[in-house]
Each structure stands twice: as C-alpha cells, then as structure tokens.
Residue, then its C-alpha position, 0 to 999 in steps of 0.5 A: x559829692x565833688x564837684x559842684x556848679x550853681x544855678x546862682x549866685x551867692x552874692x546876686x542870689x540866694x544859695x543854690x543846693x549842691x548838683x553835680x557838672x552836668x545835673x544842670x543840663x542834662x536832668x529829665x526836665x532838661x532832657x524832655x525839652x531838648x529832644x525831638x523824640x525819647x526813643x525805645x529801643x534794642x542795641x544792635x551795636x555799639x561802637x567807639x571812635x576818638x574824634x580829633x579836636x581843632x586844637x591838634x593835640x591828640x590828647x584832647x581826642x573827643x571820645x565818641x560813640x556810636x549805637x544802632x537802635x533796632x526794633x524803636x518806637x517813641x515813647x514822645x515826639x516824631x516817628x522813627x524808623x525802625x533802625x536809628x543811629x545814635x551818636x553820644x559823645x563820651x565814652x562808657x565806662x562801669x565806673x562812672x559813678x552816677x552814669x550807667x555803664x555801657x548798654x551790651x548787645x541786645x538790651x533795650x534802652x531809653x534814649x533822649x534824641x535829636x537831630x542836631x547836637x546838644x548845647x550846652x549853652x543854651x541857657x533860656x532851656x531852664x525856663x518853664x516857658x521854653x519849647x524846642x523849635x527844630x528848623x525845618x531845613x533840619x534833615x530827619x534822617x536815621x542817625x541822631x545825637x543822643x541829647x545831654x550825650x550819656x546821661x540821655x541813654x538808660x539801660x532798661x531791664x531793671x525792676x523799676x524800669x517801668x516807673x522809669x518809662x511812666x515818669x519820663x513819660x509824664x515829664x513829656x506831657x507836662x512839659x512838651x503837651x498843649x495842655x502845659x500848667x505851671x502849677x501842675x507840673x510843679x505837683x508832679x515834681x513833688x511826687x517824682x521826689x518821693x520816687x523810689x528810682x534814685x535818679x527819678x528823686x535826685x531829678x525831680x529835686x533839681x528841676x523843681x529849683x530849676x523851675x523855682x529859679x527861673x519862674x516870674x514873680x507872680x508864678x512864685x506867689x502862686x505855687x507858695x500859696x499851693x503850700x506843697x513844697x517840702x521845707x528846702x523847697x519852701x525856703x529856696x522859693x521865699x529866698x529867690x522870691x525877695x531875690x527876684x521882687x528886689x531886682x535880680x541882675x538880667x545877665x547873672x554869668x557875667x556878674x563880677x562881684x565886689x571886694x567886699x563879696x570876697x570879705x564875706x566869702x572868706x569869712x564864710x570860709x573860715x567860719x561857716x559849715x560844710x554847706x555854707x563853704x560849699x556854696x561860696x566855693x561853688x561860687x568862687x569857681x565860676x568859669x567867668x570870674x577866673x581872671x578877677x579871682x586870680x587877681x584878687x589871689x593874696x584876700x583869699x588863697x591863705x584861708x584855703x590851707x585849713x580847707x585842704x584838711x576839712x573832713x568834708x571831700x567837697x570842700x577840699x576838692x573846690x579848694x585844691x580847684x582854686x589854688x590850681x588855677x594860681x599855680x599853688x603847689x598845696x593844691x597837689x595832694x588833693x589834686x591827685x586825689x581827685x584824679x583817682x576818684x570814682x566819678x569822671x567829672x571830677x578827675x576831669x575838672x582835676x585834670x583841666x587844671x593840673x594839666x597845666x601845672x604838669x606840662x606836656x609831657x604827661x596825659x591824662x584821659x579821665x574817661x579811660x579804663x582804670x589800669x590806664x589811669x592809675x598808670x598816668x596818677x603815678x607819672x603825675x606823683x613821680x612828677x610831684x615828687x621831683x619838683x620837690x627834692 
C-alpha cells in the first residue's frame, strides 16, 4: 500500500494507521454526510469529456464523466426523478487498484449524490456532530455531482451487494436520522469491521479512527468504558485521549514542527520498523510543511538512501516523494517505480513531483489506458538515462 496521508500528526498526536489518498473523504461515513441522497439506479449511458483546467496547460485537462441513471429511487435523502445525470470526475478505468471499473450499459449502481460538488476541504465533515446543510437557493434539478467522484459509484450485481446496500443503508440512519447516538454508531462500526465485504471492512475501520480522532473527551471516556474496540482501537483511542486531556493544538494543518521533532523522526527512520517509518514518512510529506522541510533538507535527506533499498514499497516510495520535492536524483529509480504501479493515486503523486524534475517536454496522465502510460514511463527513463551519460 503507497501512498499515505494522516489524520494526525506525529508530533502533535499520536500516530494514525496507514489509509490511502483519499480513504480519508471519501469512506462510507464520509460519504453518508456528504450527500443529499444515495441513489439506485440503472446505467443508460456513460460518457467522457476532458475539461480544460485555468491554468492552460492541456496536460492538466480534468477528465470528467458523465452518467444517465434511469429507473432510480433512494435509498436515503430527497426524492429523485426517475432519469438523473450524474457527473463524476476522473475517469474509469479496470486497473484502478482499489476503485471499481467503469459500470457498462444496463448495470445498477449505488451512487452517493449531491447538487453541488464535493469539497475536499471541508474538514469539520470528519466530526460525529456534523450534518450537511444544502442552501435552499440550491437548485434541485436532475443532473448531480457524484460525492467523493468514483469512490461515490458502486456497481452492483455481485453476491454481496445486498450487505453492500443494508450497511450503507445503516450508515444513513446513524448518521443523517433523528435518532443519532454516539455510542451507538460506534457499535455498528465494530461489527461493519467484521463484514465480509472488503471495502464495508476497510471503511469501517477508517471511520471508527475518524470518530475516535475527532471525538470530545467526555465522549472518549464513554465509549472506553463500553469496552468493544478491538486492541488497535483500544489503543488509538487511549493515545488521542491523553492527547486530547493535554491540550491538542486547534489548527493541526497549520502546525510547523520543531528541530528537535525532525531529530527524532530521522531517528525514528534509521531505527524504527516498517510502520514506525511509515508514519513519520506520512508525516514528513504534508503538503503544509513542504516549504520547512526543504530548508531543513541537509538534517534529513542522507538518512533516505538506505530507505530507497527497504523492502517495504511504502517506505521507498514516501522516500523517493520527499527527495523529489528537493530535486534529488536517487529518488529517479523509484519515482519510475511508482508510475507503473497499479493504483492511480500513486502514479499521480509520483507524477506531481517528477514532472517537475522532467520538465515540459514529457506528459504523463496517470488516468490513462495502460499502452499509453507505459509509452510516457519510457520517455521519463530515455530522459533519466540522458541526464546521466
């Protein structure tokens, strides 16, 4: 598993498991709240468009698509009509690693919707308390925005589709009904972590440490008297409780660490395991501490040269990531790596910063069919090679 993002931060909190780009937004949880209604419904067509960006490089295009949903009802949220547009950006494509491949003509789907586009950054969503509101100059017409963009579309017709449709069902009631309870839903995700349903597990586990992260005090003493988490559960909630009952910073993006949290994390990576090096690589690779990271370059960037070896393809990759962003040439092997890999969100954060190494006279779409991206790995190696005659 590549590329990771944390929920929190090492030296303002305790370590967070590993989740992928954007397990964050767009798990079940986060994906109830968000929408204005979860839509069942059967493909009539889907269509692909590449929207320009306003930067007016073609390269950066927005790759769109756009599905007719016929026959819909809801499973939660506003009425419908029986014919809605649904616009999703990004692309499909069978190779996606986690991601379902593009629904064909005819198949029913379960899609998450919402009259206006999905936010990214609307961080308060991760809390227990947090309810969408949708203006009502909002318009409600048939053409919606897919919420969390492909993540929000799953095709059905598989045997474990009708858990699939309960447990999001289940998801709405705990946590868009009047009937809300903290404890309660807690309860629900310890079971949807036992779910036969990979994705239903792999959810669950991630929203029971968003609600566990994002909880008040008094709420965490409440759910460890409850004694149902498992023993990672457990312990996530005992560290971001002492965390918390210390004084947790209010603005934890904007947190800059110290010197003396860079000495520890390069300790950490000479000494620590796989997950330990993980985590403070994770933490490193913050978009906000880019700029003091690469000032602070000469405490941490000859530690990475025996992480571009390690077994462990997480380590390497993060490692290549932050040597990139310095403009380090060792990172190219790995970098190149990464742009062959299976899931999109990897070759695309290997592209954000090797494209700046590359110049402009390569592209790279990482949401392209397989021939023309292992066509654009070759002009990226035939590149590497040159620099290096």
């Amino acid at each position: 598993m590549l590329f990771a993002v944390m929920l929190v931060c090492n030296a303002v909190a305790p370590a967070q498991q590993q989740i992928s780009l954007q397990g964050i937004e767009s798990s079940l949880g986060q994906l109830c709240k968000r929408s204005s209604s979860v839509v069942l419904g059967n493909v009539s067509s889907l269509t692909f468009t590449n929207v320009p960006t306003d930067i007016g490089d073609p390269t950066e295009d927005i790759p769109v698509a756009t599905m007719v949903l016929v026959a819909c009802s809801n499973l939660y949220g506003k009425a419908i009509s029986a014919t809605n547009q649904v616009l999703i950006n990004g692309s499909f494509y069978a190779d996606d690693g986690e991601f379902n491949p593009a629904p064909e003509i005819g198949q029913r789907v379960l899609v998450f919707v919402s009259p206006v586009p999905f936010d990214y950054e609307k961080y308060q969503a991760y809390r227990w308390d947090y309810t969408e509101v949708f203006s009502n100059s909002t318009t409600w017409g048939t053409s919606f925005y897919a919420v969390g963009d492909r993540r929000g579309v799953v095709v059905l017709g598989h045997s474990s589709d009708r858990e699939f449709v309960a447990t999001t069902a289940r998801y709405c009631a705990h946590l868009r009904g009047p009937a809300r309870d903290f404890n309660t839903y807690a309860k629900f995700l310890v079971c949807a972590q036992t779910s036969r349903v990979e994705r239903i597990r792999r959810d669950a586990c991630l929203d029971m440490r968003i609600l566990i992260r994002h909880a008040d005090i008094p709420a965490l003493h409440n759910l460890r008297l409850e004694n149902i988490l498992n023993k990672e559960d457990q312990e996530y909630l005992a560290k971001i409780l002492s965390w918390k009952e210390k004084g947790e910073p209010r603005v934890i993006r904007d947190y800059t660490p110290k010197d003396e949290d860079l000495v520890v994390w390069t300790q950490t990576l000479k000494k620590g395991d796989d997950m330990a090096r993980l985590t403070v690589l994770a933490e490193m690779i913050m978009e906000q501490r880019r700029t003091w990271l690469v000032s602070k370059s000469n405490q941490w960037s000859e530690v990475m040269t025996t992480l571009l070896a390690d077994k462990n393809s997480g380590v390497r990759e993060l490692s290549a990531i932050l040597l990139a962003r310095i403009q380090d040439e060792r990172a190219m092997p790995v970098m190149i790596e990464m742009l062959q890999n299976n899931d999109v969100f990897a070759r695309s954060a290997a592209w954000t910063e090797l494209k700046v190494m590359c110049g402009t006279n390569i592209a790279f779409d990482a949401e392209a069919p397989l021939a023309a991206r292992e066509k654009a790995v070759k002009a990226v190696e035939l590149w590497y090679k040159e620099q290096h005659k």
